[in-house]
N, C-alpha and C positions, 0 to 999 in steps of 0.2 A: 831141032834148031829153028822151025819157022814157028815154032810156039812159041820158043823164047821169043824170037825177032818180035812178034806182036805184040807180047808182053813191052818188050823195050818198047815200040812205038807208042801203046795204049799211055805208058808211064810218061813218054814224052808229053806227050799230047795232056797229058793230065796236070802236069810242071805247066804247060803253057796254058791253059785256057782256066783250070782252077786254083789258081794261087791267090784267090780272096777267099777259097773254103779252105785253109789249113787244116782242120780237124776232118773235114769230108775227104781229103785229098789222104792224110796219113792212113783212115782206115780203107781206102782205096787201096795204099799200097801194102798195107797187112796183107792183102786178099793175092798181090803179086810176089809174095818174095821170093822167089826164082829168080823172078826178071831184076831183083834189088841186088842178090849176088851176083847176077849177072856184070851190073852197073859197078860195084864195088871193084872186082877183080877185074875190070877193063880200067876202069879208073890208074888199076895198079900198074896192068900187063896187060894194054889194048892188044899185046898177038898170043897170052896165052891163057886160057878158061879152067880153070880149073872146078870143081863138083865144092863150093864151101856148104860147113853150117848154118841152117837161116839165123839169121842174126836176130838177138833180143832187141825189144821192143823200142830201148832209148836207142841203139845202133839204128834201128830203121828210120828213126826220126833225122837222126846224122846223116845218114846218106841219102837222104830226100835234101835237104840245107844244103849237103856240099855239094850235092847236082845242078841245084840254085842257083847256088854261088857261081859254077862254073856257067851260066846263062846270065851271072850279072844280077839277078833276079831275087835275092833271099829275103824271103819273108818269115821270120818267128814264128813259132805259134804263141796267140797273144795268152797274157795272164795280168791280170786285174790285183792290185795286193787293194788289201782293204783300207788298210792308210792313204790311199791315195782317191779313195771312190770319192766321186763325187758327192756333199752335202744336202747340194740345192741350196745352201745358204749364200748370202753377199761374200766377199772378203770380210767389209766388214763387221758382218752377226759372228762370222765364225771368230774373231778377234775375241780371244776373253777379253774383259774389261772396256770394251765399248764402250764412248759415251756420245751418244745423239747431240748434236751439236744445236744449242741453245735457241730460244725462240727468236721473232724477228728482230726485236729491238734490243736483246740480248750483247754481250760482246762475244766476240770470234770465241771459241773454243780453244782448250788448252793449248798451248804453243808447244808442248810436246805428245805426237801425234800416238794414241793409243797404241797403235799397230807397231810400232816403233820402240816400244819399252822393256827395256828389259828390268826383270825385274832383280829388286834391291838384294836378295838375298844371294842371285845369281852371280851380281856382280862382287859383291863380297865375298864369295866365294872362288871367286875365279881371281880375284887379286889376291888373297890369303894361299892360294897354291905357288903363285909368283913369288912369295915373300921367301926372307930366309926367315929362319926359325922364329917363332913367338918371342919378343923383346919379354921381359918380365910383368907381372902383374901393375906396378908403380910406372911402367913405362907405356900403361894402353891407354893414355890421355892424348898420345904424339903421336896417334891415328891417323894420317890422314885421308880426309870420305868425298869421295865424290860431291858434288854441289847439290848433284836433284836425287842422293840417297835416301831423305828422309819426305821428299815430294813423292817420288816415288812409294815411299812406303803408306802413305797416307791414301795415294790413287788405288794400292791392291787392299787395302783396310786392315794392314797386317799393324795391329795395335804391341801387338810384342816385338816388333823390331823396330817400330817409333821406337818405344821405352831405352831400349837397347842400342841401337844409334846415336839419341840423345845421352844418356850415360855416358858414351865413349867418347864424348867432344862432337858429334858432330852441329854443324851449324845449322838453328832454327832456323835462322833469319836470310836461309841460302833463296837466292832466286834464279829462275830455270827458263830459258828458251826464248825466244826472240820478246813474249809477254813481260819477263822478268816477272813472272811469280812464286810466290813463295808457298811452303807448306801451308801458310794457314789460309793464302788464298785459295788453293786445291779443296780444303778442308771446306771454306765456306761454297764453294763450287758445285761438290759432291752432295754439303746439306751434312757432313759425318760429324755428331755431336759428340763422338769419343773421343775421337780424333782433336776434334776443335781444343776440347776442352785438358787432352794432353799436354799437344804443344800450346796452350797461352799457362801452363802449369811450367814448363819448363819455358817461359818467357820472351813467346811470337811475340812480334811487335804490330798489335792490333791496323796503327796506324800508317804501314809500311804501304806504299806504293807499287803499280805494278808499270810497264812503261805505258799504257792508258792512262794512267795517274787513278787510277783504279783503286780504293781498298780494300781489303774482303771485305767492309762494310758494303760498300759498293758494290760488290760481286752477288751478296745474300740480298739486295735488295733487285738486282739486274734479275735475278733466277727468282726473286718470290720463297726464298727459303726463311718463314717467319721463328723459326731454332733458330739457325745461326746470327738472323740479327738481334734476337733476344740476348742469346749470348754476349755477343759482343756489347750490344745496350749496359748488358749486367756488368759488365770488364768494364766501363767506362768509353766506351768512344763516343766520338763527336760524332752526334745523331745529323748535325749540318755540315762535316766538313766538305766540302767543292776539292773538286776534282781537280789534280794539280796540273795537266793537261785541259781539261779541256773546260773545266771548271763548273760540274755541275754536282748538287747535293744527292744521296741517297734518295731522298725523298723525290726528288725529277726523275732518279732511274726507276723505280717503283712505277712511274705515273706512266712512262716512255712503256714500259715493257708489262702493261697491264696487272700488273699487280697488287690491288687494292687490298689484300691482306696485308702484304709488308708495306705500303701505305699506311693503311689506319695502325700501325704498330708504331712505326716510327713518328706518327703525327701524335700517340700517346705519348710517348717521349719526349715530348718536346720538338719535332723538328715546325719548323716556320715556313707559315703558307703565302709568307710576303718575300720569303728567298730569292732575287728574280737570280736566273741560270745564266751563267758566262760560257756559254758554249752558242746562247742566240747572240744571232748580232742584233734586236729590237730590244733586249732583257725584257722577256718572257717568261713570267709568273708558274708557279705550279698548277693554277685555273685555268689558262690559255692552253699550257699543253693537253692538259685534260679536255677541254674544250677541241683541240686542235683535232685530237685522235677520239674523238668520238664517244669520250667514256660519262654518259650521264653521270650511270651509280660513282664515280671517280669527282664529278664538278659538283653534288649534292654532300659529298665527304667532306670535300676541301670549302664548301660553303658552311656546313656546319660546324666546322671545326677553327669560324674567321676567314675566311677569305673574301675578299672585294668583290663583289658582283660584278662592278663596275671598273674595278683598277684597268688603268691602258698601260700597254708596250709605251716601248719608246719612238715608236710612229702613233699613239693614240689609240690602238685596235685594241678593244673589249674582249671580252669571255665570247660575248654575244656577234659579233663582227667574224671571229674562228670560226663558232658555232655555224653560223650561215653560211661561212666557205665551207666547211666539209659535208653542210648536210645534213646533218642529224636531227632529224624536226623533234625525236625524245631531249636533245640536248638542249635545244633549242628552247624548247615548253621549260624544263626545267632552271633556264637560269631565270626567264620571261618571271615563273613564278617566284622568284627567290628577289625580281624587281629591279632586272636589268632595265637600263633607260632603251627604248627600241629605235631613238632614234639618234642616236652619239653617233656624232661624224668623226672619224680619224684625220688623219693630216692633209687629205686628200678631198675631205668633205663627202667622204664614203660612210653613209650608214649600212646597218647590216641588212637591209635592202635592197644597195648597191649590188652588194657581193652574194646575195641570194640571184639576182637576176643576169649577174655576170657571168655565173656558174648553172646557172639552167633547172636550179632546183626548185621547182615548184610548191614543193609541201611546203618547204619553209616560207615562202615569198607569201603563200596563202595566210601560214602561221601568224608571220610577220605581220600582214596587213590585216589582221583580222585583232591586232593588238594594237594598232596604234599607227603604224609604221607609214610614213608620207609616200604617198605612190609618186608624186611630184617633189622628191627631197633632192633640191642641186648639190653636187659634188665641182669639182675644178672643172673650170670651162664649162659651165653650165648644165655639166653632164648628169641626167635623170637615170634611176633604176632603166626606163625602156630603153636608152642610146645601149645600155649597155648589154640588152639581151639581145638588139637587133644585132647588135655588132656581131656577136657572136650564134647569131641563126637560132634561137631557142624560141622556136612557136608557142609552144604551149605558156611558158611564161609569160612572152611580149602579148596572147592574148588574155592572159590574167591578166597584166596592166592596165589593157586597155580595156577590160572589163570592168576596175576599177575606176579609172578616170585619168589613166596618165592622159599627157597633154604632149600629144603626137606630132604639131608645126612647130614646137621649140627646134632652135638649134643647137649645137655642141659642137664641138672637137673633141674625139677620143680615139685611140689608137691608132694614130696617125691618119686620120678623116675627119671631115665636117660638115657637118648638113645635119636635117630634121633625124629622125629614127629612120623614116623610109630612105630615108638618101644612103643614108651610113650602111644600111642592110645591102642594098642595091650594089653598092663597092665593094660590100665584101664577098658579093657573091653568094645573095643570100634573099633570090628573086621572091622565092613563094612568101617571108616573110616580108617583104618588100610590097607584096600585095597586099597580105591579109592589112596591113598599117594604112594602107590607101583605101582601103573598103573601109574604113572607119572613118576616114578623112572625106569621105567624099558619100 
């Protein structure tokens, strides 16, 4: 009896202190089962013991669980199914049909979330069990298909149940998800030239909108897919139309979202490099945005293909004026040599001077002045290239200028101050150049 009893306690003791080694713990109690029948037939008749059978192996497991359970404590022994191990992948890589959501200046991605799709054949499926019996052969025109059946069939590239949807009535020209787009926008989306060329067979409407005012034309040029604008080129669409929203050409999204392939495709087609975009409030040329974002090889395109060197917004701002606000001293050189004027003032009596020394960019300002550029060109209120680099604390600049020859005792007003360059630096809290302008002065 005092074996067992030790038994019983070793067992306790073993419930209480090992129940994170489940597996260590069971083949502990293989090595007791004496003490398990013990456990068993107390469980049954705490006043009467009887001599059982040791109990098979899934029993021993039972009665370790149900001793558990009676401490509140039960712990499984774990198991792992393989459908469930972990990948290492995102959510969403494991997603078939993924799609990386578009570059920067791209539009949002599909309005129906990959993760989300069910797909076309599933759902025809599952509404064909709901049905009553098959209507006759002359009556499978009076189908009726979900809206995003055939969008959907174009996103899993399943070209036989295009074919097959289409046949049956369903509608091309259906639009999907808060986008409102249609199959052939998906099609121009994905770049799928099967696909494309299915549905405008069975009578996509090239020119349909999405709620962007978007059209796959616009979609093939946002992504740079130089197939599907070819396509559509070849179908006849308007290589200029503006965007019904927000009203800007094919040829602007191409320039926006760096695409100078589908660029120089659409500029062979005829699109117009004097197009200005309704989506600026200055109307701003397809040279200024090219200019704007930095893309030489894009302003050297659109120069030789016609464009104004010179053309101004509607505040008067050049190619060359962008150019010096962003920086680009490559862009810069290049329009310089194509025989931009270096010193056009916009509406403000800002040349691209100005806006090189208001923004701190040195290379260009050197550029600039090594072409022509007035170090002393007044702007509104008398304001000089230096008022405007003091204002804004740009050393290396202001002492470019004044290694050129600006003329450092003028006054100005700008940005709500007045006084010489040293005065204006001085207010804004901009002491060391504040100095270095008084060492020249004195």
């Amino acid at each position: 009896m005092e074996t067992t009893t030790n038994a019983i306690l070793d067992i306790l003791g073993l419930v209480q202190t090992e129940l994170e080694s489940p597996y260590e713990c069971l083949q502990q109690l293989r090595d007791q089962r004496p003490a398990v029948e013990f456990l068993q037939q107390s469980a049954r008749s705490p006043a009467h013991h009887q001599p059982l059978t040791p109990p098979a192996e899934v029993e021993l497991e039972s009665a370790l669980n149900d001793r558990r359970l009676a401490r509140g404590a039960l712990l499984a022994v774990p198991s792992i199914s393989s459908s469930t191990a972990p990948t290492g992948l995102t959510p969403c890589a494991d997603t078939p049909g993924w799609i990386e959501p578009p570059p920067e200046y791209a539009p949002p991605a599909d309005s129906v979330s990959a993760t989300s799709l069910v797909s076309s054949e599933e759902k025809r499926d599952a509404k064909q069990a709901d049905m009553d019996p098959p209507e006759p052969q002359d009556q499978a025109s009076d189908e009726v298909f979900d809206t995003d059946v055939v969008y959907n069939a174009v996103t899993e590239n399943n070209e036989a149940l295009i074919v097959d949807l289409l046949d049956q009535g369903a509608d091309v020209n259906a639009s999907v998800g808060e986008l409102q787009r249609t199959a052939l926008h998906q099609a121009a989306y994905l770049n799928n030239q099967r696909c494309l060329s299915l549905l405008l067979r069975h009578g996509a409407e090239i020119s349909v909108e999405d709620a962007k005012g978007d059209t796959p034309l616009h979609l093939a040029a946002w992504t740079g897919h130089v197939e599907a604008l070819a396509t559509f080129l070849s179908h006849g669409a308007d290589v200029d139309w503006l965007s019904g929203r927000d009203g800007y050409s094919p040829l602007w999204c191409a320039i926006s979202a760096h695409q100078i392939d589908a660029a120089r495709l659409l500029l062979k087609h005829g699109a117009r490099v004097s197009l200005r975009s309704a989506a600026s409030d200055n109307g701003l040329l397809p040279l200024h945005q090219a200019a704007i974002t930095s893309q030489t090889a894009m302003c050297e395109l659109l120069l030789e293909r016609g464009a104004r060197v010179d053309a101004p917004d509607d505040e008067r701002n050049t190619a060359l004026h962008y150019a010096a606000t962003s920086g680009s001293a490559p862009t810069v050189l290049a329009l310089l040599r194509a025989g931009a004027d270096v010193n056009l003032k916009q509406s403000q009596g800002l040349t691209p001077a100005h806006w090189a020394a208001h923004k701190g960019h040195e290379e260009v300002l050197l550029l600039l002045l090594s072409h022509g550029a007035l170090v002393n060109a007044r702007g509104k209120a008398n304001a000089r290239p230096l008022h405007l680099a003091a204002n804004r604390g740009h050393m290396a600049a202001v002492r470019i200028l004044l290694e050129k020859g600006a003329d450092w005792s003028k006054e100005a007003e700008w940005d709500g101050v007045q006084g010489t360059p040293a005065r204006i630096a001085r207010l804004k809290g901009h002491a060391r150049v504040a100095d270095l302008i008084e060492e020249y002065a004195y």
